[in-house]
N, CA, C and O atoms as a Tinker XYZ file with bonds, in Angstrom:
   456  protein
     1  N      1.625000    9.655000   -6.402000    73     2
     2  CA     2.369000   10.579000   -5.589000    64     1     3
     3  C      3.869000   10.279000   -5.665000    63     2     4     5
     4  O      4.765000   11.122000   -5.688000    81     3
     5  N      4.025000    8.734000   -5.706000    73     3     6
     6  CA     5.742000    8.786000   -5.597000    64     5     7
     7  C      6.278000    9.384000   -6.846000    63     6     8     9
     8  O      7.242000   10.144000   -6.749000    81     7
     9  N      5.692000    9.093000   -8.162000    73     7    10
    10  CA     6.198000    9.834000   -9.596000    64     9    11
    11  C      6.398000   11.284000   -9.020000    63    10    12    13
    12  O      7.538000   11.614000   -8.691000    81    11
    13  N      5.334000   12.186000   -8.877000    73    11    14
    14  CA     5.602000   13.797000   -8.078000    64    13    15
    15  C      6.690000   13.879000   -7.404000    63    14    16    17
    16  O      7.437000   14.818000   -7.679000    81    15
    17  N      7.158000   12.747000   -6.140000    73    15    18
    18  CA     8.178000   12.862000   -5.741000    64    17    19
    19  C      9.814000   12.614000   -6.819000    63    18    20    21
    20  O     10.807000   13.325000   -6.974000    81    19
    21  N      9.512000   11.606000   -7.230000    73    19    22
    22  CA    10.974000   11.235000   -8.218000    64    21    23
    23  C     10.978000   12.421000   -8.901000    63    22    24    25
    24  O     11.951000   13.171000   -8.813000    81    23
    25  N      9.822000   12.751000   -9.713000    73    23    26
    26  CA    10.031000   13.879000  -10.643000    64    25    27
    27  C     10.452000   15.135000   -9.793000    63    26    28    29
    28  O     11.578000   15.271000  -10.272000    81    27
    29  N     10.374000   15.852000   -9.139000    73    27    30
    30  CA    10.843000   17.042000   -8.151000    64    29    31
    31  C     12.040000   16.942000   -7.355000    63    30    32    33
    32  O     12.454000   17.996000   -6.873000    81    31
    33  N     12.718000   15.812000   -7.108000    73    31    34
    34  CA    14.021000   15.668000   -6.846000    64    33    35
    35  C     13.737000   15.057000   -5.483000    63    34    36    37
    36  O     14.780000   14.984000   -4.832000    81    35
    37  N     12.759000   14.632000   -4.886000    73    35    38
    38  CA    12.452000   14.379000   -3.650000    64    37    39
    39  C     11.961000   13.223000   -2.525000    63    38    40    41
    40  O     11.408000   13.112000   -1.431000    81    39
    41  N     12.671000   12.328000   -3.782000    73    39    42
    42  CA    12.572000   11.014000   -3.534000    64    41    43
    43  C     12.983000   10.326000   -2.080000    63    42    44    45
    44  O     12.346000    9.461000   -1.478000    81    43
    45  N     14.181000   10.931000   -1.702000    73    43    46
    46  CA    15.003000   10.647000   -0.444000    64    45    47
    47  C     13.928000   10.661000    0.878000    63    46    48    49
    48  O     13.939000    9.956000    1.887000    81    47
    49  N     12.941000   11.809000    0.443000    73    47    50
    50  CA    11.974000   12.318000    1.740000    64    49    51
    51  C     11.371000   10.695000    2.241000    63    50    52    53
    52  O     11.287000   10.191000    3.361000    81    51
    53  N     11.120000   10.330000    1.286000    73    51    54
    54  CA    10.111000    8.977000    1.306000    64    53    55
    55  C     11.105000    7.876000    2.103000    63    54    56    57
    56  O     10.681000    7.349000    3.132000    81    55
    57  N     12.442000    7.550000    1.589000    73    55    58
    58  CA    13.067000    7.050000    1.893000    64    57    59
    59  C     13.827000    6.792000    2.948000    63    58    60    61
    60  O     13.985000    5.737000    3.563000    81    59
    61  N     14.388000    8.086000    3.141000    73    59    62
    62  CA    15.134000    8.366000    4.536000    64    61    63
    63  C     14.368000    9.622000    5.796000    63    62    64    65
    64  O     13.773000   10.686000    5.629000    81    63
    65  N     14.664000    9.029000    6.730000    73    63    66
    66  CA    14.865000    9.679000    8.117000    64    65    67
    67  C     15.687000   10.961000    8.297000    63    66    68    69
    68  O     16.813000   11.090000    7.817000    81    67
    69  N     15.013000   11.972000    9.070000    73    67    70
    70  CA    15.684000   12.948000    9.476000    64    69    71
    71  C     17.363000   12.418000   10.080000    63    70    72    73
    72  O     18.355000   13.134000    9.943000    81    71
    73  N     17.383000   11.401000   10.571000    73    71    74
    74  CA    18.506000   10.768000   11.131000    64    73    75
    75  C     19.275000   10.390000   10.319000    63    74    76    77
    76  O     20.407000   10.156000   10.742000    81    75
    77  N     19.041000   10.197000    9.026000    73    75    78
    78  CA    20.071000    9.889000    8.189000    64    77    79
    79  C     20.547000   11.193000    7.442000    63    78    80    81
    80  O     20.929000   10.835000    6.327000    81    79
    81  N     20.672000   12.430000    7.577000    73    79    82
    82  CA    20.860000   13.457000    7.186000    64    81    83
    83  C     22.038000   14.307000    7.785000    63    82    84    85
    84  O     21.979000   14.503000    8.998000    81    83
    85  N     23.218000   14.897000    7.017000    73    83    86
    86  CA    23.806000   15.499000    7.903000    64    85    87
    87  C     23.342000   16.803000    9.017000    63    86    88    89
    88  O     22.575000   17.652000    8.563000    81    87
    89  N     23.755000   16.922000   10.274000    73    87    90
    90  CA    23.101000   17.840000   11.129000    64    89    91
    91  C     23.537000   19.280000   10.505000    63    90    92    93
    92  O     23.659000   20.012000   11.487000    81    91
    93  N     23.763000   19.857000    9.597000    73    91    94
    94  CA    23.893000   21.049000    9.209000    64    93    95
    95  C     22.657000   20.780000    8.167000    63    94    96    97
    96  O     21.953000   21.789000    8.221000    81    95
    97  N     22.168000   19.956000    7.353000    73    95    98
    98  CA    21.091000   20.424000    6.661000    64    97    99
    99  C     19.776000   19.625000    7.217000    63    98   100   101
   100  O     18.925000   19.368000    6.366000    81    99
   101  N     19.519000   19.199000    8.588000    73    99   102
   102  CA    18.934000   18.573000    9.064000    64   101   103
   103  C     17.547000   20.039000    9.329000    63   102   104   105
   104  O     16.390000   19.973000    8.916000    81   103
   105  N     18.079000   21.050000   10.002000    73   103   106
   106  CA    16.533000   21.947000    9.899000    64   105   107
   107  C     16.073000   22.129000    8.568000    63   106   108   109
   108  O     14.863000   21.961000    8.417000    81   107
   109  N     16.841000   22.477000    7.411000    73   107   110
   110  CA    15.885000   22.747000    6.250000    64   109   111
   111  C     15.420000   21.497000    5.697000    63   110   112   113
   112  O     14.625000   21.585000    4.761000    81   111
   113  N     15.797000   20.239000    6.134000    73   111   114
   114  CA    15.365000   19.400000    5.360000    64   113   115
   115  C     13.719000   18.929000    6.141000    63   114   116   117
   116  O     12.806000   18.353000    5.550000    81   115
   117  N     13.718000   19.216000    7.075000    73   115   118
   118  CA    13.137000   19.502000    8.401000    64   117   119
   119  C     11.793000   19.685000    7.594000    63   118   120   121
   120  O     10.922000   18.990000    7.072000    81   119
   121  N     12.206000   21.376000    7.837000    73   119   122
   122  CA    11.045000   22.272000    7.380000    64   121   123
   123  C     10.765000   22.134000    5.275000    63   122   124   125
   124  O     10.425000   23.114000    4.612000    81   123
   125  N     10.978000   20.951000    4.756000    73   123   126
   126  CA    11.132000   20.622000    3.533000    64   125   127
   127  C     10.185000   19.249000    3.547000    63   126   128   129
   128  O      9.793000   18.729000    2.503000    81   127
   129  N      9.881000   18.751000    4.830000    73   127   130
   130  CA     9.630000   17.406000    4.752000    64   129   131
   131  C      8.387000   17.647000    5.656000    63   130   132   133
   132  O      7.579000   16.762000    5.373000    81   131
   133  N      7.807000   18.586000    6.767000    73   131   134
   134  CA     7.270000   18.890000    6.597000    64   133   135
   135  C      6.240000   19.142000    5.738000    63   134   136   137
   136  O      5.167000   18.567000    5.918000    81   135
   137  N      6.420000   20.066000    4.645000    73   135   138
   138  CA     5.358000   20.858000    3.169000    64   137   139
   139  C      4.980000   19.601000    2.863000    63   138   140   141
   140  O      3.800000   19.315000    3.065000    81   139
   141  N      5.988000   18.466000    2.252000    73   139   142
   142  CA     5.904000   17.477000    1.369000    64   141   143
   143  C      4.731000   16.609000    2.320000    63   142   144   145
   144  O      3.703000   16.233000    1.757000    81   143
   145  N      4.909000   16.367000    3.531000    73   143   146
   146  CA     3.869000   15.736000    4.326000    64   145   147
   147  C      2.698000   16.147000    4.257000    63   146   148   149
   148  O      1.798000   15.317000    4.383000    81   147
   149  N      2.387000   17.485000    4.047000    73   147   150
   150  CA     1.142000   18.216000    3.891000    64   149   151
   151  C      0.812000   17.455000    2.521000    63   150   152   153
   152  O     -0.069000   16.599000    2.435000    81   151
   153  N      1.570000   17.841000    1.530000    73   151   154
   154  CA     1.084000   16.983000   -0.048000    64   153   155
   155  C      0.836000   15.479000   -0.225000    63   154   156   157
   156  O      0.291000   14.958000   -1.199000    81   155
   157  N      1.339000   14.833000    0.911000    73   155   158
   158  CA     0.895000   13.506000    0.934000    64   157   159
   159  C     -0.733000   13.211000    1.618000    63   158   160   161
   160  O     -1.567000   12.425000    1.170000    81   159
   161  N     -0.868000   14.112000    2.837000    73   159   162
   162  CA    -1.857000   14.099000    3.435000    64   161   163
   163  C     -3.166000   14.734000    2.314000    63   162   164   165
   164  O     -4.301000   14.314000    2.535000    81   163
   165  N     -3.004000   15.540000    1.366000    73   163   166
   166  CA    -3.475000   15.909000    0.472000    64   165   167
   167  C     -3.983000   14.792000   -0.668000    63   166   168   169
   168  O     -5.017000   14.798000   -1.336000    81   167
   169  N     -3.100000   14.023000   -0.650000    73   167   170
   170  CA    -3.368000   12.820000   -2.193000    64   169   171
   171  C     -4.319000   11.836000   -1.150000    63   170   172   173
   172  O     -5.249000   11.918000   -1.953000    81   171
   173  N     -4.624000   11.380000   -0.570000    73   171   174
   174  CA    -5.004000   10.503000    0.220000    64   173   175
   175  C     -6.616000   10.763000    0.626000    63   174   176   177
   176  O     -7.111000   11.718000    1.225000    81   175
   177  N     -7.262000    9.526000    0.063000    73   175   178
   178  CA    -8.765000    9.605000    0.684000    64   177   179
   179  C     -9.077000   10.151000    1.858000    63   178   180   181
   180  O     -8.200000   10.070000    2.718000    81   179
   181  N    -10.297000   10.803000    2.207000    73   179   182
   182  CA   -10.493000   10.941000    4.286000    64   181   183
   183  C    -10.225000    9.965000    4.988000    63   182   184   185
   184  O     -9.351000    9.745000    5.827000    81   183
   185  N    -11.576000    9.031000    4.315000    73   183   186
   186  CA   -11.144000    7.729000    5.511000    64   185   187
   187  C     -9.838000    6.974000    6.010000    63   186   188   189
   188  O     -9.504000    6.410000    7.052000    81   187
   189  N     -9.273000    7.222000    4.811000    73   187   190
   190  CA    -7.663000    6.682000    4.694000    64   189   191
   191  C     -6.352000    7.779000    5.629000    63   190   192   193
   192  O     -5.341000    7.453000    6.251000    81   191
   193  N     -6.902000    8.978000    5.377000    73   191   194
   194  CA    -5.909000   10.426000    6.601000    64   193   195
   195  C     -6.254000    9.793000    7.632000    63   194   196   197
   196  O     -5.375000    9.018000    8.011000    81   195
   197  N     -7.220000    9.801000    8.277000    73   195   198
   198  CA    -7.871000    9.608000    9.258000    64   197   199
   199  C     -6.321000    8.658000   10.228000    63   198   200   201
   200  O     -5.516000    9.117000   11.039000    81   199
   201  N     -6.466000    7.255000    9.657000    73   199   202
   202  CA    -5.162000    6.559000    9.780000    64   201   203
   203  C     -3.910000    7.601000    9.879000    63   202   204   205
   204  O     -3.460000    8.108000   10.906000    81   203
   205  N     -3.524000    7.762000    8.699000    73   203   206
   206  CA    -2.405000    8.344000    8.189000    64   205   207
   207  C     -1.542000    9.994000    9.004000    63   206   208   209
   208  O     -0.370000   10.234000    9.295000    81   207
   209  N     -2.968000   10.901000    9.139000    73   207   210
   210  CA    -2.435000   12.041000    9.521000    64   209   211
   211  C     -1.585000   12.177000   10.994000    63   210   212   213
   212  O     -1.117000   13.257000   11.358000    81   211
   213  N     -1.465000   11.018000   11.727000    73   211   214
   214  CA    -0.367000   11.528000   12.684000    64   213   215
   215  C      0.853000   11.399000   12.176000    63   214   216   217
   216  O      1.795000   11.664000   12.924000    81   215
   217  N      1.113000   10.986000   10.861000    73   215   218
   218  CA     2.623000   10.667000   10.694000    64   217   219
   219  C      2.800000   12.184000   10.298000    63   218   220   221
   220  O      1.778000   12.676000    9.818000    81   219
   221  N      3.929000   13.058000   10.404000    73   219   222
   222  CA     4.356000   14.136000   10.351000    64   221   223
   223  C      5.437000   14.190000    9.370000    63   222   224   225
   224  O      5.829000   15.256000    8.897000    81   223
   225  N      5.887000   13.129000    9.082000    73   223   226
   226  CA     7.468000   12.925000    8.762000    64   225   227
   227  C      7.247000   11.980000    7.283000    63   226   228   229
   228  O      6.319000   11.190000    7.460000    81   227
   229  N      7.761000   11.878000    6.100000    73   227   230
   230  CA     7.075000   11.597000    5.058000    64   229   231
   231  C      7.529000   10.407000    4.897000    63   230   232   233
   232  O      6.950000    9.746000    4.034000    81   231
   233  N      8.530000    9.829000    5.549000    73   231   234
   234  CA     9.231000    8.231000    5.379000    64   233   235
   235  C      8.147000    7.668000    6.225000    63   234   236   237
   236  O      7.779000    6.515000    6.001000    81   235
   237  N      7.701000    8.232000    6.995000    73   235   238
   238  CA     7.095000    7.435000    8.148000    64   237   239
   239  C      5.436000    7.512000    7.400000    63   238   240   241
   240  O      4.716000    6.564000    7.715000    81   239
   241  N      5.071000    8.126000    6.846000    73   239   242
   242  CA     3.654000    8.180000    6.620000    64   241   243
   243  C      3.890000    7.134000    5.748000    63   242   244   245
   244  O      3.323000    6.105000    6.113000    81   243
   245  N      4.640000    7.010000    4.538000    73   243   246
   246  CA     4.765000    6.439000    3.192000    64   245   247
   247  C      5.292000    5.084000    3.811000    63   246   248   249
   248  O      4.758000    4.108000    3.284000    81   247
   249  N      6.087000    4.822000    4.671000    73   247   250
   250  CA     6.370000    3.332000    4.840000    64   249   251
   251  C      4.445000    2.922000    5.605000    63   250   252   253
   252  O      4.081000    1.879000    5.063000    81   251
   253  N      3.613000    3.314000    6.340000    73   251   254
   254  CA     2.514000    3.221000    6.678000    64   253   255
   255  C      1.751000    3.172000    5.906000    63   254   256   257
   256  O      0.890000    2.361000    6.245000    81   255
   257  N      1.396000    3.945000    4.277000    73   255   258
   258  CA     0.213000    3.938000    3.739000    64   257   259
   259  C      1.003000    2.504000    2.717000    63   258   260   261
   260  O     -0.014000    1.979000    2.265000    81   259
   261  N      1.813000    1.942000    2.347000    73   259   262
   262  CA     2.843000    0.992000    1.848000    64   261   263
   263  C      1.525000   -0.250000    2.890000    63   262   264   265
   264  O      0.496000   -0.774000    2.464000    81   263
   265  N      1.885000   -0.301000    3.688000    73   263   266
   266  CA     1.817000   -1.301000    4.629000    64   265   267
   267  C      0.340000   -1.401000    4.497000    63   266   268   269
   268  O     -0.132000   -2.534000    4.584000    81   267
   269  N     -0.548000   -0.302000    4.281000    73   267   270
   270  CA    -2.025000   -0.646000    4.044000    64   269   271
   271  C     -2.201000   -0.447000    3.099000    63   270   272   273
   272  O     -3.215000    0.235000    3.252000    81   271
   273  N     -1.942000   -0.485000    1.425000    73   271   274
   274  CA    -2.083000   -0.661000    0.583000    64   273   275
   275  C     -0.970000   -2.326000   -0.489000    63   274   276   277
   276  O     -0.652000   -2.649000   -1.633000    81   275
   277  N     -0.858000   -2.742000    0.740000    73   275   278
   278  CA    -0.088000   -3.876000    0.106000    64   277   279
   279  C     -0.735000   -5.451000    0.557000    63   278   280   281
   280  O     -0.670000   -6.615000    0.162000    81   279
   281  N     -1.442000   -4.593000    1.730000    73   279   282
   282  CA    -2.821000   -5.377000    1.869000    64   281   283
   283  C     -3.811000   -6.411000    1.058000    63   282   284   285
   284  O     -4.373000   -7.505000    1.105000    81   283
   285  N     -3.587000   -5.193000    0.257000    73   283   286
   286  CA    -5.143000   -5.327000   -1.219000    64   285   287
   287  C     -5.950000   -6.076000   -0.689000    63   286   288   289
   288  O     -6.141000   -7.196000   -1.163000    81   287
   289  N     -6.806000   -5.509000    0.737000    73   287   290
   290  CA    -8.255000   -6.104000    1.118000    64   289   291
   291  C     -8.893000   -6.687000    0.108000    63   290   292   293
   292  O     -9.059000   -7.900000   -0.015000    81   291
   293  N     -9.489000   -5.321000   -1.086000    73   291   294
   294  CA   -10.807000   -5.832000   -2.460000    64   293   295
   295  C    -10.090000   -7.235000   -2.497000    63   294   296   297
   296  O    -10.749000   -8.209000   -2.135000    81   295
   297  N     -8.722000   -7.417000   -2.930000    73   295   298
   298  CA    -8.646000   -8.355000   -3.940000    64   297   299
   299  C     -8.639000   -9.860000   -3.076000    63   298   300   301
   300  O     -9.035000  -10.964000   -3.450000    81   299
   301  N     -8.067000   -9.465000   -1.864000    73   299   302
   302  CA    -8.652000  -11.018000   -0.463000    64   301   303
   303  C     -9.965000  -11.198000   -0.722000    63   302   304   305
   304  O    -10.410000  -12.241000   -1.201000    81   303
   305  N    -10.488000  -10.439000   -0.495000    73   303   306
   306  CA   -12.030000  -10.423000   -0.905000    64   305   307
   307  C    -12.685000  -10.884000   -1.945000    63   306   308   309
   308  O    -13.789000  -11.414000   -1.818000    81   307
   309  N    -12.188000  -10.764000   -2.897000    73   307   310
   310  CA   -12.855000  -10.912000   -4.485000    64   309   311
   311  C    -12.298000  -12.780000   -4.823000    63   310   312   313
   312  O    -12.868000  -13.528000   -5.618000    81   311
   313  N    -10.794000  -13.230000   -3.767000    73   311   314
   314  CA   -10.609000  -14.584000   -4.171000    64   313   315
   315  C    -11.438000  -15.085000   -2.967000    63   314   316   317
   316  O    -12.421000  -15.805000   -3.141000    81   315
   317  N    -11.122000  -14.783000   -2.034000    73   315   318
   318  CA   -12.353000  -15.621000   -0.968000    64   317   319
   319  C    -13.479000  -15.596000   -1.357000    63   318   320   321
   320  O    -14.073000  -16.612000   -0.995000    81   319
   321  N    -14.354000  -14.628000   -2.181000    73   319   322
   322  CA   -15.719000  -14.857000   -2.493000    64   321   323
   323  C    -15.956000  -15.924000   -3.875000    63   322   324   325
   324  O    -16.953000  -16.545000   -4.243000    81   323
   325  N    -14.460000  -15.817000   -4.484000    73   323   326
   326  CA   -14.966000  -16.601000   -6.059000    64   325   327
   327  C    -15.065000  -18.008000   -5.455000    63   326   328   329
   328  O    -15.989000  -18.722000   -5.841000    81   327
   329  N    -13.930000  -18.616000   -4.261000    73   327   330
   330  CA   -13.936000  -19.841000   -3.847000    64   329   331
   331  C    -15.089000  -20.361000   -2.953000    63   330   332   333
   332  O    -15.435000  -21.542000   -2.970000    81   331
   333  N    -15.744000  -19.288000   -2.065000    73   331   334
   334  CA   -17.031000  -19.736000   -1.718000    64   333   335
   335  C    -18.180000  -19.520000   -2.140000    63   334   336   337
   336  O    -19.189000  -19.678000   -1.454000    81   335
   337  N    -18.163000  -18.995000   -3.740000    73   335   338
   338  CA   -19.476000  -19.091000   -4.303000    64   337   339
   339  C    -19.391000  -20.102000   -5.634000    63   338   340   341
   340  O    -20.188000  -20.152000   -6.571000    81   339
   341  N    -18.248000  -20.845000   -5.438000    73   339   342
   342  CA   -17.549000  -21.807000   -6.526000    64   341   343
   343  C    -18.566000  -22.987000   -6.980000    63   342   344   345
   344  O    -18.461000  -23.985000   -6.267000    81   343
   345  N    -19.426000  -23.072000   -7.906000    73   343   346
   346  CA   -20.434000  -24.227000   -8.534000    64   345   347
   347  C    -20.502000  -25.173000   -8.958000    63   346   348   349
   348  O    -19.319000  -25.189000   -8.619000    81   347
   349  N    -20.694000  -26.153000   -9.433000    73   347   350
   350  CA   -20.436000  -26.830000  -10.650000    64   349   351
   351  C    -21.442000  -27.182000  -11.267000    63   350   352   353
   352  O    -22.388000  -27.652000  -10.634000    81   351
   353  N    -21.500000  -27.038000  -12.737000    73   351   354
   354  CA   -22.417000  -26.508000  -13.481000    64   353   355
   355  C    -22.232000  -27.727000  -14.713000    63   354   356   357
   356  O    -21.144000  -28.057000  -15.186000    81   355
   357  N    -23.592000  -28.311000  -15.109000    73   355   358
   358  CA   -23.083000  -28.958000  -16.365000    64   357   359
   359  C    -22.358000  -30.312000  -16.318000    63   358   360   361
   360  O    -22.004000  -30.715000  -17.426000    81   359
   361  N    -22.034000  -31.172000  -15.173000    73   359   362
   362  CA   -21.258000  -32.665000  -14.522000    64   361   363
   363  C    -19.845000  -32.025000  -15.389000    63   362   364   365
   364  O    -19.247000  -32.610000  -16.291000    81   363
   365  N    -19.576000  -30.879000  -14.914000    73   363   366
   366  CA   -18.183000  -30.450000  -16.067000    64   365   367
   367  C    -17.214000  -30.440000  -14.756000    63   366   368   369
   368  O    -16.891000  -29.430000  -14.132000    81   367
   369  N    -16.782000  -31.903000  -14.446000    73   367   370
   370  CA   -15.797000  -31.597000  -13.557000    64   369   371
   371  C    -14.284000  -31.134000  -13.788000    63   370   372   373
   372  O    -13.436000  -30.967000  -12.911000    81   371
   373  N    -14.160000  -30.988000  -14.971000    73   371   374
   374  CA   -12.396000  -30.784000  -15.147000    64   373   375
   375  C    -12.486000  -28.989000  -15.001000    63   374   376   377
   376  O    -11.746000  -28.147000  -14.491000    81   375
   377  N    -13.442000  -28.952000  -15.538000    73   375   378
   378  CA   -13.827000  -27.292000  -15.275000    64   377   379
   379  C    -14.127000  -26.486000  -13.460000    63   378   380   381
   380  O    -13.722000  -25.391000  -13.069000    81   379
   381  N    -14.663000  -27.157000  -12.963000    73   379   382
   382  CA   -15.042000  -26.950000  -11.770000    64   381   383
   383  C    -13.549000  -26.968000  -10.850000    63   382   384   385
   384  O    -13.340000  -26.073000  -10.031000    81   383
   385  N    -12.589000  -28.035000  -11.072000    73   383   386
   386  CA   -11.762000  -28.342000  -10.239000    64   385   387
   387  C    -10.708000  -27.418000  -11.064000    63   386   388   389
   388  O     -9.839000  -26.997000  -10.301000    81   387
   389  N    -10.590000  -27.116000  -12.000000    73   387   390
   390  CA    -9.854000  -25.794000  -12.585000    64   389   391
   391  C    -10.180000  -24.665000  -11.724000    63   390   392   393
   392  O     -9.464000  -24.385000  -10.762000    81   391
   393  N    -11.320000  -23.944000  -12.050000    73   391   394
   394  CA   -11.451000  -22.814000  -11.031000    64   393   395
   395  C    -10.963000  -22.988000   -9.664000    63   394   396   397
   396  O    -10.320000  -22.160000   -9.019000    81   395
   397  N    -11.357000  -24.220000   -9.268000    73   395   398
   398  CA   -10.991000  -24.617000   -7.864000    64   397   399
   399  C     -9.834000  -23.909000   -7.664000    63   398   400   401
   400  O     -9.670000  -22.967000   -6.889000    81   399
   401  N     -8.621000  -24.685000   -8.798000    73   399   402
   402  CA    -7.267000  -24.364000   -8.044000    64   401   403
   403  C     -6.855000  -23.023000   -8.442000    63   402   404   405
   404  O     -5.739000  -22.608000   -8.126000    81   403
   405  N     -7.514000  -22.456000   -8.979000    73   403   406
   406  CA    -7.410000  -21.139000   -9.633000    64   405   407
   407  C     -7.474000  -20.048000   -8.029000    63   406   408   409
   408  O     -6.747000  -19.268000   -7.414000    81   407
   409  N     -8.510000  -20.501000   -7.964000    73   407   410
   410  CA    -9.164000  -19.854000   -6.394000    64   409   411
   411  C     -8.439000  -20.025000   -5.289000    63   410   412   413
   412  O     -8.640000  -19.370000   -4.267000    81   411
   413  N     -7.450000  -21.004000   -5.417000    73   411   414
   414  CA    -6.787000  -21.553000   -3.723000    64   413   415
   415  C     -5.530000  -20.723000   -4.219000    63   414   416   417
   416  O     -5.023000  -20.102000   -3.285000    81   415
   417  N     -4.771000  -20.509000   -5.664000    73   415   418
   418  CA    -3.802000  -20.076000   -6.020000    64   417   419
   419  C     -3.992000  -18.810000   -5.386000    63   418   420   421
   420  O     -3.212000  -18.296000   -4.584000    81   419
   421  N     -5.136000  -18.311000   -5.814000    73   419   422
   422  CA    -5.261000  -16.806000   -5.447000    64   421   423
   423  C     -4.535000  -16.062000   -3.974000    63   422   424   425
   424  O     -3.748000  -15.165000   -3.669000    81   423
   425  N     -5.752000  -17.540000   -3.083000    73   423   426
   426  CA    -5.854000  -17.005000   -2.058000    64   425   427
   427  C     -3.945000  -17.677000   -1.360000    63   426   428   429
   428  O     -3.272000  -17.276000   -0.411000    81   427
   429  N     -3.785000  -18.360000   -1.993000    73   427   430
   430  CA    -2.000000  -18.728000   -1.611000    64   429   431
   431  C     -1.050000  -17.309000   -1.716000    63   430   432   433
   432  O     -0.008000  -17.176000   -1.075000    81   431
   433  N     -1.472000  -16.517000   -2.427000    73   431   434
   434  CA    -0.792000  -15.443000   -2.857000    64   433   435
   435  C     -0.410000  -14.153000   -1.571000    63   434   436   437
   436  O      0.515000  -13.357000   -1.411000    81   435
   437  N     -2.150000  -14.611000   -0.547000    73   435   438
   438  CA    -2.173000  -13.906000    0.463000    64   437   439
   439  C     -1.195000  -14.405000    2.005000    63   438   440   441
   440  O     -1.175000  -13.802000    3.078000    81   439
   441  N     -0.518000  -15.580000    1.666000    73   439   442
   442  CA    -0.459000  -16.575000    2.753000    64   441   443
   443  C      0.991000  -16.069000    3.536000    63   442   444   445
   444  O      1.265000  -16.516000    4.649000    81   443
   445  N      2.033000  -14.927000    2.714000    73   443   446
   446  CA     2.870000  -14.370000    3.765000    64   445   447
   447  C      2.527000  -13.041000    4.022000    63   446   448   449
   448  O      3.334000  -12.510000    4.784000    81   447
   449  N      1.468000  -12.198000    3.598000    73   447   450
   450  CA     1.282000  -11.004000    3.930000    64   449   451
   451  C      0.574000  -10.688000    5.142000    63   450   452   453
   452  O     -0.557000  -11.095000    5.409000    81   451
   453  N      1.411000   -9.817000    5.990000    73   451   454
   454  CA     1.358000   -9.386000    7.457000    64   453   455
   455  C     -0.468000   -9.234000    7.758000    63   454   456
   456  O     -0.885000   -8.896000    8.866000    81   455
């Protein structure tokens, strides 16, 4: 969706606030940001609107779906499961304690996200 936006000239919507706009083009940008909100609410899974559809305003939806897609639940998921289903196979310890730190790296990756 953001490419659609860059490509159409409409990048700013995402970016800025009705408040940062001068008050002479503040209604059409208005009723401009609006439509574009409809097309965002459009690209977006159900379960995921569900969240999303009170934002009205397209900086405000897009700084929100940002914030739950930067998340990356699967991928918390996919290093917490490799580290607690972690084996050792074969008395191959240089191997075992490799994955190990492979797995803690992962999950280090998650350690400032909100």
């Amino acid at each position: 969706m953001e490419l659609w936006f860059l490509g159409q000239g409409h990048q700013k919507h995402l970016e800025k606030q009705v408040t940062e706009i001068s008050a002479e083009k503040q209604e059409q940008w208005k009723q401009l940001d609006f439509q574009l909100c409809a097309l965002l609410w459009q690209s977006v899974e159900p379960n995921i609107l569900v969240t999303l559809r009170s934002f009205k305003i397209c900086n405000f939806f897009w700084k929100k779906a940002q914030q739950i897609f930067a998340n990356d639940i699967q991928r918390l998921y996919d290093a917490v499961d490799k580290l607690t289903s972690l084996k050792q196979t074969d008395h191959d310890m240089t191997s075992f304690v490799a994955q190990f730190k492979s797995a803690v790296e992962e999950l280090r990756m998650f350690q400032d996200v909100e």
